[in-house]
Every structure is written in structure tokens, then in C-alpha cells.
C-alpha positions in Angstrom: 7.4 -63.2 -2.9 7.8 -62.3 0.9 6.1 -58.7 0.7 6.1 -58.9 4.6 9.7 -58.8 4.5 10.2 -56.4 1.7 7.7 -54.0 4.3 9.9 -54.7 7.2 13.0 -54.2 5.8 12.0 -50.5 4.7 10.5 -49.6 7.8 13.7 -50.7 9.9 15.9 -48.8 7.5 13.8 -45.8 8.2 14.1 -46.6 11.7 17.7 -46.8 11.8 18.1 -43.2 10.3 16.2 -41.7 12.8 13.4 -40.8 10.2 10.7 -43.0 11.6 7.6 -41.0 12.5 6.5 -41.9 15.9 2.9 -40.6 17.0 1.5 -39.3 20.3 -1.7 -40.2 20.8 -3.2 -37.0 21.9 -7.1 -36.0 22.7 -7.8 -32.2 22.1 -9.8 -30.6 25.1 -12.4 -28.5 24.0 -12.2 -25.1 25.6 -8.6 -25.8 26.8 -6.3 -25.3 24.2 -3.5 -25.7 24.1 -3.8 -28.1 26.5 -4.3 -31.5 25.2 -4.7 -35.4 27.3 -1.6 -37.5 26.3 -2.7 -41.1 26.3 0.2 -43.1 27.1 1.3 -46.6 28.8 1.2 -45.5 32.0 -2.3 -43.3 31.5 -3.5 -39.9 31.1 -1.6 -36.6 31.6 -1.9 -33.1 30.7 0.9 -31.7 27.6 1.0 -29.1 26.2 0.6 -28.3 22.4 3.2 -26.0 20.9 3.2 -27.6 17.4 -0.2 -27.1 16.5 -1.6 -25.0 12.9 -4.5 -24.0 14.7 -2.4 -21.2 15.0 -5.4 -19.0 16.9 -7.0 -21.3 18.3 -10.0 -21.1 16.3 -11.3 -25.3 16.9 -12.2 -23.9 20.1 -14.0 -20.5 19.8 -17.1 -20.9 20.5 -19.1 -19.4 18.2 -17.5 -22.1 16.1 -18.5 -24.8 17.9 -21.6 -23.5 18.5 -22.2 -23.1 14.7 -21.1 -26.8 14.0 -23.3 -28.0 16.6 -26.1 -26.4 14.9 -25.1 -27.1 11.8 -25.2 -31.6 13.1 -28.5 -30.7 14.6 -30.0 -28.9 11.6 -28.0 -31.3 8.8 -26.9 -34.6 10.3 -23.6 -35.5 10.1 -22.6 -35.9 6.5 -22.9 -34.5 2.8 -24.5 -37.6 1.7 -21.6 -37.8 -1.8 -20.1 -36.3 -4.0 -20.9 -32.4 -4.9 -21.6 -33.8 -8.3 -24.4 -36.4 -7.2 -25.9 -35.9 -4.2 -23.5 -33.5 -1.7 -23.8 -30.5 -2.9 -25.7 -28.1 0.4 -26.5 -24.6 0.9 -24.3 -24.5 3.7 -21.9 -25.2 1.1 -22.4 -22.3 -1.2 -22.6 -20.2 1.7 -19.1 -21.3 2.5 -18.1 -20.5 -0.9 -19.6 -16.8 -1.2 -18.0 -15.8 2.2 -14.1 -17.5 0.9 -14.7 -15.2 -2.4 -15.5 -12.3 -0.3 -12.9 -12.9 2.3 -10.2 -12.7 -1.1 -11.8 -10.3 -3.2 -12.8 -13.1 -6.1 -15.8 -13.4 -7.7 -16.2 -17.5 -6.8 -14.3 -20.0 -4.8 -14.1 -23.8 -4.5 -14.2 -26.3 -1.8 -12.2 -29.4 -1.3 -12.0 -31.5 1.1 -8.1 -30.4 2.4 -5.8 -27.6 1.0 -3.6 -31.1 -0.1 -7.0 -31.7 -2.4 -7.1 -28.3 -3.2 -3.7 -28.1 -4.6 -3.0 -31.1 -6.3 -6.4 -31.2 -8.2 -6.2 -27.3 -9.4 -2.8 -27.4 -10.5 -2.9 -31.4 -12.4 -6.3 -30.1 -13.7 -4.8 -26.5 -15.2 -1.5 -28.3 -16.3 -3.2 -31.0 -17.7 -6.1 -29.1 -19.6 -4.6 -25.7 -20.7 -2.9 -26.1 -24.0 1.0 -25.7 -24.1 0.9 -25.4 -20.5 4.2 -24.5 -18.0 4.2 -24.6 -14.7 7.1 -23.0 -13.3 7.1 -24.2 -9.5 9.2 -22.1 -6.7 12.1 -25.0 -5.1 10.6 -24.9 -2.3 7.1 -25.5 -2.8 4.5 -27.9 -0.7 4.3 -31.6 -1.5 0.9 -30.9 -2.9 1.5 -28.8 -5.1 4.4 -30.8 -6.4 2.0 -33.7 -7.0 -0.4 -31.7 -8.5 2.3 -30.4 -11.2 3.6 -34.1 -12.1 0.1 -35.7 -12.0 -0.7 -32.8 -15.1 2.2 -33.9 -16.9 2.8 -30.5 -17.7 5.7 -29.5 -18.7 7.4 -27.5 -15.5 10.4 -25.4 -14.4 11.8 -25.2 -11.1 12.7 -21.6 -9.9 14.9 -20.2 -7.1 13.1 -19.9 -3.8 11.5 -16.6 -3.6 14.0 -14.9 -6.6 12.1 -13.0 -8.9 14.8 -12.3 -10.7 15.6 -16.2 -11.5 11.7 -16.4 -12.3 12.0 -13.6 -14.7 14.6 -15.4 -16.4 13.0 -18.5 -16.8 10.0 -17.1 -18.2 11.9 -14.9 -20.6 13.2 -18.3 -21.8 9.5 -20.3 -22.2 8.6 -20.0 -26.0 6.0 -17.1 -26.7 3.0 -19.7 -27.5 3.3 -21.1 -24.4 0.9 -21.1 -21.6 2.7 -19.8 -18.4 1.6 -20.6 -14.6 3.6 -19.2 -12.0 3.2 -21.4 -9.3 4.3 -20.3 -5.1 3.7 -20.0 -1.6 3.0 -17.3 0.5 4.3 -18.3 3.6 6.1 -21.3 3.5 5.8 -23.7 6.4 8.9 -25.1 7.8 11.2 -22.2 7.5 8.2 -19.6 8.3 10.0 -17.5 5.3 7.7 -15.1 3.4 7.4 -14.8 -0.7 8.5 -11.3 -2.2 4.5 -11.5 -3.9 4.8 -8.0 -5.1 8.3 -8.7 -7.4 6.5 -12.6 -8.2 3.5 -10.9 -9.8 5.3 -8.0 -11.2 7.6 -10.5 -13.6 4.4 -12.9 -13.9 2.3 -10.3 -15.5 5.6 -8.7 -17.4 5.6 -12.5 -19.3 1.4 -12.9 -19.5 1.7 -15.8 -17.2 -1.1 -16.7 -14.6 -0.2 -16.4 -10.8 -1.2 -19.3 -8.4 -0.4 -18.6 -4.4 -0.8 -20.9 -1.7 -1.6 -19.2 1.1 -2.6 -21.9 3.8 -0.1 -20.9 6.3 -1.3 -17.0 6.1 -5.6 -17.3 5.9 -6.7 -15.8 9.2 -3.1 -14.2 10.1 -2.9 -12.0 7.4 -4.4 -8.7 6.9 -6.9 -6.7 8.2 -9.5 -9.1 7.2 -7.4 -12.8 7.6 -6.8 -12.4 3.9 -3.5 -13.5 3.8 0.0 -12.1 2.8 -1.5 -11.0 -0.6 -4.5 -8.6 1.3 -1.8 -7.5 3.4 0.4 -6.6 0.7 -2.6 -4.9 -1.2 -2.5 -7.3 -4.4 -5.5 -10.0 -4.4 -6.6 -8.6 -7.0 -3.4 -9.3 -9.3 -3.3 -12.6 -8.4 -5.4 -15.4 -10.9 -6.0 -18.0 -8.0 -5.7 -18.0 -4.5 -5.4 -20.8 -2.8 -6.3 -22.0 0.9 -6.8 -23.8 3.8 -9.8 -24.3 6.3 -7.8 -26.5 8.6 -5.2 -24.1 9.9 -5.8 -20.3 11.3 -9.4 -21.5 10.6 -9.8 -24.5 13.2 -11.7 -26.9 11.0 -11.0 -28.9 8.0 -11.0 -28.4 4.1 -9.1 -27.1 1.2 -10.5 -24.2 -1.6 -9.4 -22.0 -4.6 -10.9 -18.8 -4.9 -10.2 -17.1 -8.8 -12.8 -16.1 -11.4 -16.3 -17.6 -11.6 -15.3 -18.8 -14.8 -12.0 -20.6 -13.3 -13.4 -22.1 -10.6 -16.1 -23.4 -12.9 -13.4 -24.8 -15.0 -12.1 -26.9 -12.0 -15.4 -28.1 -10.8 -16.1 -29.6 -14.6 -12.3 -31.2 -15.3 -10.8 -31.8 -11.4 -11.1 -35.8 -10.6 -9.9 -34.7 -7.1 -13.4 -32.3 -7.4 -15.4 -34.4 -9.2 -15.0 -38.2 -7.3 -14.0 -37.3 -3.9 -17.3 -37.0 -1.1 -18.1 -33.7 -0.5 -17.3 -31.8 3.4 -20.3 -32.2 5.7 -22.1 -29.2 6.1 -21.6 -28.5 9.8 -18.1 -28.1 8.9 -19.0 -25.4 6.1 -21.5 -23.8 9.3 -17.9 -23.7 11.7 -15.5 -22.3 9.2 -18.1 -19.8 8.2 -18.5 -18.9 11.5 -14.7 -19.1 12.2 -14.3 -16.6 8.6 -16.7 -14.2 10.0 -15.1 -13.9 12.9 -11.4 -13.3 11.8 -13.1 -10.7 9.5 -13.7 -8.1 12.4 -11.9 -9.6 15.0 -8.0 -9.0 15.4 -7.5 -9.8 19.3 -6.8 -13.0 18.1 -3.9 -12.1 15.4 -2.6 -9.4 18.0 -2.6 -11.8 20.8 -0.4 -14.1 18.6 1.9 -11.8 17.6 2.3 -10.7 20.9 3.0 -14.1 22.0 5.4 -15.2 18.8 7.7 -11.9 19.9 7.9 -13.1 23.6 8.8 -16.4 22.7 11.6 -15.2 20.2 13.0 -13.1 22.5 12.9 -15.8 25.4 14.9 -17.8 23.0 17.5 -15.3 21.9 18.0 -14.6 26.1 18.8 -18.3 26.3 20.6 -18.6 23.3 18.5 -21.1 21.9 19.4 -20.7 17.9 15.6 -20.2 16.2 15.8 -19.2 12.7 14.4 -15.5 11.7 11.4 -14.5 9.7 8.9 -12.2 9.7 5.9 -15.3 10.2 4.6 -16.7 13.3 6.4 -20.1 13.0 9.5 -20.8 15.1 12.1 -23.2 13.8 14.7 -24.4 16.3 17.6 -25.8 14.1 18.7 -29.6 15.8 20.2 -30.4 12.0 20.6 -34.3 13.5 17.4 -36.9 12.9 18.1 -38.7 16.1 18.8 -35.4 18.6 15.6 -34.0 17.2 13.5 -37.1 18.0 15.2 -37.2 21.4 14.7 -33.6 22.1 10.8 -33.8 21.3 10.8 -37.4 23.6 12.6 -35.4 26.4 10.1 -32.3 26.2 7.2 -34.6 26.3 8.4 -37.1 28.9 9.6 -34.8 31.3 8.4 -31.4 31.0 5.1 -32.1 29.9 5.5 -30.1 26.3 4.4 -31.4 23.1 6.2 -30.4 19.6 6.6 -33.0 16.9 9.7 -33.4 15.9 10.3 -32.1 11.6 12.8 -34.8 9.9 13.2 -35.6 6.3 11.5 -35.6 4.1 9.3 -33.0 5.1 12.6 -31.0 5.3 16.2 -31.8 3.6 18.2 -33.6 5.6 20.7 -32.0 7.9 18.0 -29.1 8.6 16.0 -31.4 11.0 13.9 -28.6 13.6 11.5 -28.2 16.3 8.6 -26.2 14.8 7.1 -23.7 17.7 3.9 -22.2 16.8 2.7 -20.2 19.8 -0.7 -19.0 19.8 -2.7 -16.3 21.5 -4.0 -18.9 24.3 0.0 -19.9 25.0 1.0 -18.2 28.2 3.4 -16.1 29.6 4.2 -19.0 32.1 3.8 -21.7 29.2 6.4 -20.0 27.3 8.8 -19.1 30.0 8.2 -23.0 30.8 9.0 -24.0 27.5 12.6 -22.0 27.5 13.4 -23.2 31.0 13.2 -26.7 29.2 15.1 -25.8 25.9 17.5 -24.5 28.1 18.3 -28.0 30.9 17.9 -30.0 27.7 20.4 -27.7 25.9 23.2 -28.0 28.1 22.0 -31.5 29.0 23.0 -32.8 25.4 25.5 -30.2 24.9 23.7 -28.6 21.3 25.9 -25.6 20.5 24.0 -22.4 21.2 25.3 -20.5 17.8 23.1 -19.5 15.6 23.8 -21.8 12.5 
């Protein structure tokens, strides 16, 4: 058999939708984000970043670097295996206290990405729980929908964000059943925020256990960086929290946070726990450090607020359709594969702005965007920039400035 050709054939057909993911081969520049080196044909040049989850900027604080640098000097470079064997560190479990803390929980869990995170929490509790339902909101990550089929759980899909279809679907699981209400907080590509307060409300109406993603709201959220759920006063109602080390937190690594007991649970049955090379330390050392500081520190969240307004209302001046939430993610609707990926080649090629164009299947087709995620270290200028070149390339292709 010709797999070469049965691999060619797949690509081109992705190609010829306009689906193909094209990468920019980038180099971060410590101390200037969100500038970034774009390594290209013809050289080097500056871009800059306006797609990035390192939503504050947090990869180059430096009492983060700082703290990984110490943490390579004091540790070397690597856990040296698995948690189970040999990779288990005190920097580690120091990681884990301060991620309990941060959520109110008495233990947490790392992994090595909120992916890892999700998919081996939610496989392991489908999986090992008897009877077990996990009823999944429509719109939840890819993780978390591998997680759920991997457990071979049964599983019920719910209305985005409608508590009122979730209580109805609960009301319907037999009484013997063992109920896990699975859902974001802040959900990526729309930038839409979960009602949490009516989720847990009909979750703990039915006995069922609550399980939130919050990887898009850890360090944004709250007075603390919480998340949505500290904002909103309710960590304490929720079973297991779930986040991410790679976003608001500028490193890399997944964890649960949930009763000692739970995460115990997870560390004993999780393969994606259990098998998979633990984080090196000096990473634990920078998102400590990075935690600590989002815990008394809101200059950062302010500044990005601030900044997420500006750029809104730029947009709105312009006419440039953006779709409304209450998050700091910015969705420009394109709804056309091909326009989006010549939209984000035009922005980087002539303006000198990089944004990753957001095509099925990481969104439904027909809804294809440019995701804006200004920071506190975007400009005034860089943003003004930024809608000067919406704008040319707007009338330039002739996109319709209505709000869709």
C-alpha cells in the first residue's frame, strides 16, 4: 500500500479548504514582549504578538525568570522520570501547596499541560467511579472531550452555558447514577463566560460533582488570580478545579486542585499521571514565583483590562465587527477559511503584526476569526497600529463592517 500517497492526498484536501495550519517561526525576546523575531526567507524582523495566552505577560517578569534560573542552577535541568519512580521534587510539592492555596483546596495535582490535566482527570473519574455520567457542556475543550471518551463513561451533551437544559438532563440520569458535571469557565475562542453560580446551583440540586476548567481565567480572575469561580465567590462549591500553568502564568503545566483525598485518587488510577515524565523543577520554581506574584499584584490584570477596553473601543470606531464578552479575548469574525489565512498573511507581511489565524476545527466552520489577546505590555501606539491595519485591509478586501 502507498501510505505516502494516502498522507498526501489528506494534506492537499486540507490544503485546498483553506484549513491547512501554516506556522511562523517565531523567537520570543526575553524582556520584550510582545515583541517577537520573525524568522523568515528573507531574514529577521521584529512582529508583533497579538495572539499570545501569556495574556500578562508573565514568561517575562522577572522575578520569574529569575526564579527558574535558580531553580536550573540549584536542580539541573530535568525531573529525572516519572513522579512515581524517580521525579518526584520538593520544588514540586511546593508548587502543589501554593495551587491548593491559590483555590482554596486542600491538595492539587501537577501535570505536565492543562491538555494532560484534563484528559487524565476526567478518563480516570469516568472510568473508575461506578455508574458514572459525565454530562459535558457543547462547547467544551478538546481535552476534556478526550478525556470523557477515553473513560468510556457514559456522557450527555448539554446546552452551552444553559442551566436550565443541564437541570433537565440531570433530572433525567437514573437516581443510582454517579453524576459529573463537566464545563469551562471561560471558554477560549468565543471569550464567553459560564453562568458558574446557576451550573453549581442545579449540580448540587441533583448530588452531582462539579468539574471547571478554568485555564483561560487562572491569573485574570479575582483578587487573588483565582479564576472566575474566586471572583464569583464559589471555589469552595466546586469538587475540582482545574488549570493551567502555561497561560496567565507564563510557563508550562497542567493541575487539578480538589480534596486531598481526590487528588490522591488521580495520582493512584491516572495513566496520564502515572507514565508521563514529571515537569522539571525550575519550571515548578517560575510558576511559583509567577503564583505568588499574581496573588498581591493586580497592575498586571488592571493594565490588561485597560488595554482589552481600548482595543474594543478602537474596533467599534472603525467598525471592525469583534464579538462581545465580558473576557479579555477579542474575536474578529472573518467566517471564510481562506480570507482568515489571508488576513493574518497580510497583517504579518505588511504591517509587521502577528495573530494566528483560528479555522476549523478548532472552531465550526463558517465562524473562522482572528483571536486578539492584548496584554498589559501592548501599547497605546501598538493598538492604534493594529486598527489602522484592520482598517486598509478591511476596505482592501471589502469584508462587510456589520456586526454579524
Amino acid at each position: 500500500m502507498d501510505f505516502e500517497t494516502l498522507i498526501t492526498e489528506q494534506l492537499d484536501a486540507l490544503k485546498a479548504t483553506g484549513n491547512y495550519r501554516y506556522f511562523a517561526e517565531l523567537e520570543r525576546q526575553s524582556g520584550n514582549f510582545p515583541r517577537a523575531a520573525h524568522h523568515h526567507v528573507e531574514g529577521k524582523r521584529d512582529v508583533t504578538v497579538w495572539c499570545s495566552n501569556d495574556y500578562l505577560g508573565m514568561g517575562q517578569n522577572p522575578k520569574v525568570i529569575d526564579a527558574m534560573c535558580e531553580g536550573v542552577r540549584r536542580t539541573g535541568t530535568g525531573a529525572g522520570g516519572t513522579r512515581n519512580i524517580s521525579g518526584t521534587n520538593h520544588d514540586h510539592l511546593r508548587l502543589e501547596a501554593e495551587l491548593a492555596d491559590l483555590h482554596g483546596k486542600e491538595a492539587a495535582l501537577l501535570f505536565t499541560s492543562g491538555y494532560v490535566s484534563n484528559w487524565a482527570t476526567l478518563s480516570t473519574l469516568g472510568a473508575r467511579l461506578p455508574n458514572a455520567v459525565i454530562l459535558s457542556d457543547s462547547m467544551n475543550h478538546a481535552s476534556m472531550i478526550e478525556g470523557i471518551r477515553h473513560s468510556r463513561a457514559d456522557k450527555v451533551i448539554w446546552k452551552h452555558n444553559d442551566a436550565e437544559d443541564l437541570d433537565r438532563k440531570l433530572a433525567a440520569l437514573p437516581s443510582n447514577a454517579c453524576k459529573i458535571v463537566a464545563f469551562e469557565s471561560v471558554y477560549s475562542m468565543d471569550g464567553d463566560i459560564a453562568p458558574i453560580r446557576e451550573i453549581v446551583e442545579v449540580a448540587e440540586k441533583h448530588g452531582a460533582m462539579t468539574y471547571l476548567d478554568e485555564v483561560h481565567a487562572v491569573g485574570m480572575y479575582g483578587p487573588r488570580g483565582g479564576g472566575v469561580a474566586e471572583r464569583e465567590g464559589l471555589m469552595d462549591r466546586i469538587t475540582v478545579i482545574e488549570g493551567t500553568l502555561g497561560k496567565a502564568f507564563g510557563c508550562v503545566g497542567g493541575y487539578i486542585t480538589a480534596s486531598a483525598e481526590l487528588c490522591d485518587f488521580i495520582r493512584s488510577f491516572a495513566s496520564g499521571f502515572i507514565f508521563t515524565t514529571a515537569l522539571p523543577p525550575a519550571v515548578a520554581c517560575a510558576a511559583r514565583a509567577s503564583i505568588r506574584h499574581l496573588k498581591d499584584s493586580s497592575v498586571e490584570r488592571d493594565g490588561q483590562r485597560r488595554q482589552v477596553a481600548r482595543l474594543r473601543a478602537s474596533l467599534d470606531a472603525a467598525g471592525i465587527p469583534h464579538m462581545e464578552n465580558d473576557s479579555h479575548i477579542v474575536p474578529v469574525m472573518i467566517k471564510d477559511p481562506v480570507k482568515t489565512r489571508m488576513l493574518s498573511d497580510y497583517l504579518m507581511n505588511e504591517w509587521g503584526i502577528y495573530v494566528q489565524p483560528i479555522n476549523y476545527p478548532t472552531v465550526a466552520k463558517g465562524t473562522e476569526r482572528l483571536r486578539f489577546t492584548p496584554s498589559p505590555l501592548h501599547s497605546d501606539d501598538d493598538i492604534d497600529h493594529l486598527v489602522r491595519a484592520l482598517s486598509h485591509l478591511w476596505r482592501q478586501c471589502a469584508l462587510s463592517h456589520a456586526v454579524a
